[in-house]
N, C-alpha and C positions, 0 to 999 in steps of 0.2 A: 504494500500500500504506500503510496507515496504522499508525504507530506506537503499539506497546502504553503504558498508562498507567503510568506514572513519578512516585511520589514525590518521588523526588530530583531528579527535571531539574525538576517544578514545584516545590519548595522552591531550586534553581540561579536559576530565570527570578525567584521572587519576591524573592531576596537582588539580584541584579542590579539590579530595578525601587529595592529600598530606596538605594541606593549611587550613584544618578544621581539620586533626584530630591533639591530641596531639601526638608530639613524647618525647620518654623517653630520658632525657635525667640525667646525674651525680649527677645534683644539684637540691634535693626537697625540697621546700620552702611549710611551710605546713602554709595555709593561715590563721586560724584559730587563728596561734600563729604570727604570721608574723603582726608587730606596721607600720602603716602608715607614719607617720614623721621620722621612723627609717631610716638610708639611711649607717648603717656599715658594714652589706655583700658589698653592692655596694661600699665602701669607699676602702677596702683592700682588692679587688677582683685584682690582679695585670694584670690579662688577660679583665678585663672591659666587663664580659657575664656577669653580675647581674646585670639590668635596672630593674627600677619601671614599672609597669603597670598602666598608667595614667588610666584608667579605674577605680581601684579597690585599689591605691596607694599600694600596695602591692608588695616585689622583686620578678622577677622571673628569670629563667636563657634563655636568650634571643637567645646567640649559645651557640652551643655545642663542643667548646674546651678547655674543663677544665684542670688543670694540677695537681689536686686533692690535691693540698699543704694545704687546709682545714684552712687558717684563717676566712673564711665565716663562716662558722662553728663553728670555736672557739669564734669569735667576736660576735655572735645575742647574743643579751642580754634577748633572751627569747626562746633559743632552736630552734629557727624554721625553722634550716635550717640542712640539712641531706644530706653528702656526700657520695654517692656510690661508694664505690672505686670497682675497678675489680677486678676477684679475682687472676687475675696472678700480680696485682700491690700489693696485701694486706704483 
């Protein structure tokens, strides 16, 4: 038997899809290099989108409203953070 069409379970399944996948977002923090007790991306982040990931204690960028002014960037004391500027900002 097949189920009658449903607005809301397909607006349910398309929230689900947004909430698992990643989105791209300015600031990549490559985990690899990224120190756990380090906490200076997130110190002089002035918009406050760089949070730890209590998981994984690792930075990551939480929203996405960066204003690309890059002392994240400048500040990891191990490279590991990568700002994508756009290319009509560059």
């Amino acid at each position: 038997m097949e189920r009658p069409y449903s607005p809301l379970l397909n607006l349910r399944i398309f929230a689900m899809a947004l909430t698992t996948q990643r989105v791209d977002v300015p600031v990549i923090v490559d985990e690899s290099k990224c120190l756990e007790k380090c906490v200076a991306c997130i110190e002089v982040c002035p918009l406050d989108v760089l949070v730890k990931n209590p998981e994984t204690g690792k930075a990551y960028m939480k929203y996405d409203e960066c204003w690309f002014c890059l002392p994240c960037e400048k500040e990891c004391p191990t490279g590991a953070i990568t700002v994508q500027i756009p290319f009509l900002l560059r």
